[in-house]
LOSEKE-818299 format. One line per 3 residues: their letters; for each residue x, y, z of N, C-alpha, C, CB. Coordinates in steps of 0.2 Angstrom, whole numbers, plus 5000, padded with zeros to 4 digits. Glycine has a CB too. Layout:
BEGIN
a> X Y Z X Y Z X Y Z X Y Z | ...;
This chain:
BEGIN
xxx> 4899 5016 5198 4905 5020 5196 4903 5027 5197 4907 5018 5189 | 4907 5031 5199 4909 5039 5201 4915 5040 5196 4912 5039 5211 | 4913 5043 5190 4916 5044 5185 4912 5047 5181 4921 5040 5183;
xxx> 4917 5049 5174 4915 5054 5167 4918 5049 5163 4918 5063 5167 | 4913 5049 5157 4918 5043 5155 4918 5050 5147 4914 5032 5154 | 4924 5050 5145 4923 5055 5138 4930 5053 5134 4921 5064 5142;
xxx> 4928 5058 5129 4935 5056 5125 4940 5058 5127 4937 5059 5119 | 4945 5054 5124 4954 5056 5125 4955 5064 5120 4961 5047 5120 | 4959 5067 5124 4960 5076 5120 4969 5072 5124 4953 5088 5127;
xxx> 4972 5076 5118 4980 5074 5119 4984 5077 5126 4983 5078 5113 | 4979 5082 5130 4981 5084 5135 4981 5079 5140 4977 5090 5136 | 4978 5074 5138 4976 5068 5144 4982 5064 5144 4969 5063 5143;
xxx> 4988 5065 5140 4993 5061 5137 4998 5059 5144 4997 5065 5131 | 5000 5063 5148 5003 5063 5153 4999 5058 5160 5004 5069 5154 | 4993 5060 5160 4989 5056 5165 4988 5047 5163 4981 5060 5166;
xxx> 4988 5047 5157 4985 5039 5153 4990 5036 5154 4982 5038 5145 | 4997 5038 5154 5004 5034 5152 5003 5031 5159 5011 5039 5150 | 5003 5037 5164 5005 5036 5172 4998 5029 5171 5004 5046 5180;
xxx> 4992 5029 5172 4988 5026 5174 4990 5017 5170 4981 5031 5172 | 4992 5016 5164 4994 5013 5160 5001 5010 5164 4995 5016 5154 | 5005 5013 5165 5010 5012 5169 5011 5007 5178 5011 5019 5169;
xxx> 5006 5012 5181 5003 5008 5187 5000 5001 5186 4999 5012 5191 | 4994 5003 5182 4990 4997 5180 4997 4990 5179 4984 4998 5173 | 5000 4992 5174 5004 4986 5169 5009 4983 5175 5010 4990 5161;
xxx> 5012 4988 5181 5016 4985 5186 5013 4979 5190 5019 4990 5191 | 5005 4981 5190 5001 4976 5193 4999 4971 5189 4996 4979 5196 | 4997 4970 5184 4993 4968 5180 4999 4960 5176 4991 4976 5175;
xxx> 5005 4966 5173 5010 4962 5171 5017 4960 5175 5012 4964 5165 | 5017 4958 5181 5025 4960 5185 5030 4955 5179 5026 4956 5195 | 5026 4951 5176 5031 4947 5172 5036 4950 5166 5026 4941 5170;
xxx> 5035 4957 5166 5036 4959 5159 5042 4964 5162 5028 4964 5155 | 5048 4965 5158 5053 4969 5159 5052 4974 5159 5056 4968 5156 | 5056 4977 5163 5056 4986 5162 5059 4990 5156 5061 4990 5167;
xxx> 5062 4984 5152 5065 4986 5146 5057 4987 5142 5071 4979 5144 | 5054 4981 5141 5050 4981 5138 5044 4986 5138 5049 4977 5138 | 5041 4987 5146 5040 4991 5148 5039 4998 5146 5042 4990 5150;
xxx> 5045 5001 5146 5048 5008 5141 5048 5008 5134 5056 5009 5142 | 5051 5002 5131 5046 5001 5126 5039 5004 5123 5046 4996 5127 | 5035 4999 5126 5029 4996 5126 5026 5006 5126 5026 4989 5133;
xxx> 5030 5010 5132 5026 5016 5135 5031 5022 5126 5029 5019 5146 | 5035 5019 5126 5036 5025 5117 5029 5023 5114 5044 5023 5111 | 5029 5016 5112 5024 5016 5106 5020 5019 5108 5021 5009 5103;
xxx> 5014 5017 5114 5009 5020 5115 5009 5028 5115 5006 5018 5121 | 5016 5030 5115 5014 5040 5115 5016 5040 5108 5020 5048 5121 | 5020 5037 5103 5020 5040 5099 5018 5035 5091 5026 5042 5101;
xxx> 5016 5029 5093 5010 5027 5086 5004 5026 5089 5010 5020 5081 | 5001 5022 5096 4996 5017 5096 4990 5025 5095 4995 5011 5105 | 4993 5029 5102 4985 5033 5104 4985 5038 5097 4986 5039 5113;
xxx> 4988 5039 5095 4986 5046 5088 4980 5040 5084 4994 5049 5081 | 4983 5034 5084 4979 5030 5078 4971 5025 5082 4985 5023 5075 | 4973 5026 5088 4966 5022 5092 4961 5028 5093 4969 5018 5101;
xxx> 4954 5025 5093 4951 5029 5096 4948 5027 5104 4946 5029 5092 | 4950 5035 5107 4953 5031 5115 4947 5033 5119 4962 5035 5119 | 4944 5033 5126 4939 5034 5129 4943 5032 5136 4933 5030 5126;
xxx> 4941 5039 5141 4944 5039 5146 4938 5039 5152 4950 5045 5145 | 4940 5037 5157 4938 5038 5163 4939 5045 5169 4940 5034 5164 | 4936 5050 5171 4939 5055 5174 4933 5055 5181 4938 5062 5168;
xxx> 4937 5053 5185 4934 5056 5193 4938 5061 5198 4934 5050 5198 | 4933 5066 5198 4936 5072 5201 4940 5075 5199 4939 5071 5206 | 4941 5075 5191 4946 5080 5186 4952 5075 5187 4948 5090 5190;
xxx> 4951 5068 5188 4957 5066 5190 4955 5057 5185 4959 5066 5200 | 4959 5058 5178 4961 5051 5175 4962 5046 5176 4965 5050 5172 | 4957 5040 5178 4959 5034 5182 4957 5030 5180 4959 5034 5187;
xxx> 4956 5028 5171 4955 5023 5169 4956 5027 5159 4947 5017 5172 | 4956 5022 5156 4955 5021 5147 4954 5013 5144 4963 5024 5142 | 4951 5015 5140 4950 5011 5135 4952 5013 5127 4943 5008 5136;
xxx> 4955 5008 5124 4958 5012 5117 4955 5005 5111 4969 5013 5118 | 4952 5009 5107 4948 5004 5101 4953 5005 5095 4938 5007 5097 | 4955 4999 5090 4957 5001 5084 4952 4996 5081 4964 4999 5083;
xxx> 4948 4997 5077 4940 4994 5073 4938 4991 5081 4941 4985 5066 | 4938 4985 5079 4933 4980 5085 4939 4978 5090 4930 4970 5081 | 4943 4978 5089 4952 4977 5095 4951 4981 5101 4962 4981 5090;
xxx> 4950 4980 5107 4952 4982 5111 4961 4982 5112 4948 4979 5115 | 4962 4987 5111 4968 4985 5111 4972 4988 5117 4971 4987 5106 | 4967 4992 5121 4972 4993 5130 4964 4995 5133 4981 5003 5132;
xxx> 4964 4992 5140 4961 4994 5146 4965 4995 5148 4956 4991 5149 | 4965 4999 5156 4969 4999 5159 4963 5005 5167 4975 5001 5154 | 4965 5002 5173 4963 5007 5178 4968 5006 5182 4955 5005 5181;
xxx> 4968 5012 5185 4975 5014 5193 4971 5007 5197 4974 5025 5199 | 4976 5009 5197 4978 5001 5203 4974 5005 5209 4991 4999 5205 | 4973 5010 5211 4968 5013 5217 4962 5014 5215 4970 5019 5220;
xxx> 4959 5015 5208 4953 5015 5207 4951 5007 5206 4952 5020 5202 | 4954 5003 5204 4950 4996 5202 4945 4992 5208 4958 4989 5200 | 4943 4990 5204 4935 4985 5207 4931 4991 5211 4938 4976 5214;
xxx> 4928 4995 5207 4925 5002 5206 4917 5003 5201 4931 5007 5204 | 4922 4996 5194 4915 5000 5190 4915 5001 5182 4915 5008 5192 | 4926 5005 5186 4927 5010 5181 4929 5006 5173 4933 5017 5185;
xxx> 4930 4999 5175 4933 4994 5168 4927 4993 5165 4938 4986 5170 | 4921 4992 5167 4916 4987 5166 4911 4994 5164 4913 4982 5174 | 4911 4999 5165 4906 5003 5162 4911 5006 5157 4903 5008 5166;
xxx> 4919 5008 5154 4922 5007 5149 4920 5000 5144 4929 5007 5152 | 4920 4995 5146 4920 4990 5141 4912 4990 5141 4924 4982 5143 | 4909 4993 5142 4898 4994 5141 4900 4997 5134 4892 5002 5149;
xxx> 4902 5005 5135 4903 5010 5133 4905 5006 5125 4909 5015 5136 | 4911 5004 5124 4917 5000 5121 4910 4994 5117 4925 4995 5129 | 4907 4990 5121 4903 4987 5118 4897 4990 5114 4902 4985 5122;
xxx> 4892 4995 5117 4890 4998 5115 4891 4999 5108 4890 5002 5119 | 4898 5002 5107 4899 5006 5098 4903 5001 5090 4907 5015 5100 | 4902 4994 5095 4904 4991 5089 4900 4982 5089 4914 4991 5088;
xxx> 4901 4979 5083 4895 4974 5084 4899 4968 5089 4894 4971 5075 | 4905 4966 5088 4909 4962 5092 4915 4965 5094 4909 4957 5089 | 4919 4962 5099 4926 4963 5103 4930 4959 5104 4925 4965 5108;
xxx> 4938 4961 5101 4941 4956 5103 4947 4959 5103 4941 4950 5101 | 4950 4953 5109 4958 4955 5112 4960 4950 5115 4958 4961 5116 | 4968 4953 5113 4973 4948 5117 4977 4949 5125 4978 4947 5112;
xxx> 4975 4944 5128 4978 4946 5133 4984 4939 5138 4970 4949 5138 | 4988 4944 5143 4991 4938 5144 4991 4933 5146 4994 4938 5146 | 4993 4925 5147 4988 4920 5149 4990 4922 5157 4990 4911 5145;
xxx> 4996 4924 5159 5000 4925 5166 4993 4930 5169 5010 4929 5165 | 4991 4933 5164 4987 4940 5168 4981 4938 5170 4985 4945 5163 | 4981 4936 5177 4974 4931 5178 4967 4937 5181 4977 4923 5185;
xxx> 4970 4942 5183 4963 4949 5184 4960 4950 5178 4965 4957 5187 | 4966 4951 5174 4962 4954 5167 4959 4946 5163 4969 4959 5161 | 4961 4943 5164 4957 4936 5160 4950 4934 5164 4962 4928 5161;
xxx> 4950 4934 5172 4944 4933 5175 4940 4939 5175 4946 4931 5182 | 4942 4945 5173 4938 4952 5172 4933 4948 5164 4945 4961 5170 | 4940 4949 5159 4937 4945 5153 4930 4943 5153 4939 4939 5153;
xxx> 4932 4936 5155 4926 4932 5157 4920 4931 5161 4926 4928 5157 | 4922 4936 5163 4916 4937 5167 4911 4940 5164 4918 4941 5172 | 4914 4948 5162 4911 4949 5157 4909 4945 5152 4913 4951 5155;
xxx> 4908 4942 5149 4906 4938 5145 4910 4936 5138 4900 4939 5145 | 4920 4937 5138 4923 4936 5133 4923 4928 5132 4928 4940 5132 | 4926 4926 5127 4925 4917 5126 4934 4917 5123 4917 4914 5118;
xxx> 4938 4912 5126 4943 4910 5122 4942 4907 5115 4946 4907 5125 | 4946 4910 5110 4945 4906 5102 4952 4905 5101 4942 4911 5095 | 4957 4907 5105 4964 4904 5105 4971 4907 5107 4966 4903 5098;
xxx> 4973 4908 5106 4981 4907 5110 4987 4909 5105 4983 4898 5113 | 4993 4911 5106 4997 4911 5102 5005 4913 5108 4994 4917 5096 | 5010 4914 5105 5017 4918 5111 5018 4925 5106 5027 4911 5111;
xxx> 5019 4927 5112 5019 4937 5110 5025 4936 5106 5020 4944 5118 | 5027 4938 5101 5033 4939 5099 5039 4944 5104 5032 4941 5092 | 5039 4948 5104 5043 4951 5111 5046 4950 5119 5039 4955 5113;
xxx> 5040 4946 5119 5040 4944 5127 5041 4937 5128 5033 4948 5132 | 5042 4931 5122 5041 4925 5123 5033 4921 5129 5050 4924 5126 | 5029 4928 5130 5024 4925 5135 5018 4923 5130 5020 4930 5143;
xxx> 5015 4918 5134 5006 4915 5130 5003 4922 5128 4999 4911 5136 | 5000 4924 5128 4995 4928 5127 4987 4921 5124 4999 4936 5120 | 4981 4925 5125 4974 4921 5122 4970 4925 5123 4972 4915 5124;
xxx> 4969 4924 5116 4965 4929 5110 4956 4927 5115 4966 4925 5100 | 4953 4933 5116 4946 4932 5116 4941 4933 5111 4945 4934 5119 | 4937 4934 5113 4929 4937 5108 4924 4938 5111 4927 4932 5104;
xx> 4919 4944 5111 4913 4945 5115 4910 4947 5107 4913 4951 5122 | 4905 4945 5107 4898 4942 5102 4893 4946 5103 4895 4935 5102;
């Protein structure tokens, strides 16, 4: 990886949405634009003030995050032009690194980010339907 990895400063708020944004068109095509818009208020106006967020910067230019609430990973996300680089896998090092275990839920439809997962080494513990979007989501764990 060819990046900085360092904190979220609120000035990064414009770049993380856009990078969030591309990633999720790839990531989730299954998910509405309604929801979508949605999903992009919460994140500017409850998730990131209350997450502690860690970004990725190459060349003065934002192109990945990872956001912790305790042990929850609760967003990764890389530009759909920076992925299979580095830049997810030395965020979730980082992410690993500062807590004893990790977990999160991700879509079942989302098969990069589930095969990223476990690659990594998360483990399925279960499953549940997103209340919003009617989709599987399943719950991981790294130990």
């Amino acid at each position: 990886m060819t990046g900085t990895i360092r904190p979220y400063v609120a000035d990064d708020l414009g770049d993380l949405l856009e990078v969030w944004y591309e990633a999720s068109l790839v990531a989730h095509p299954f998910l509405s634009s309604e929801f979508l818009a949605a999903e992009r208020r919460r994140i500017e106006e409850e998730w990131i003030v209350i997450a502690e967020t860690m970004v990725c910067d190459v060349d003065g230019r934002l192109v990945g995050f990872l956001s912790l609430l305790g042990n929850e990973v609760g967003a990764i996300f890389v530009h759909p032009a920076f992925q299979r680089r580095g830049i997810g896998r030395s965020l979730m090092d980082r992410a690993r690194a500062a807590r004893p275990h990790l977990e999160l839920d991700v879509f079942e439809a989302n098969m990069a980010g589930r095969r990223f997962y476990e690659e990594y080494g998360f483990r399925v513990v279960g499953e549940h339907v997103h209340d919003e979007t009617g989709q599987v989501e399943v719950r991981m764990r790294l130990d």
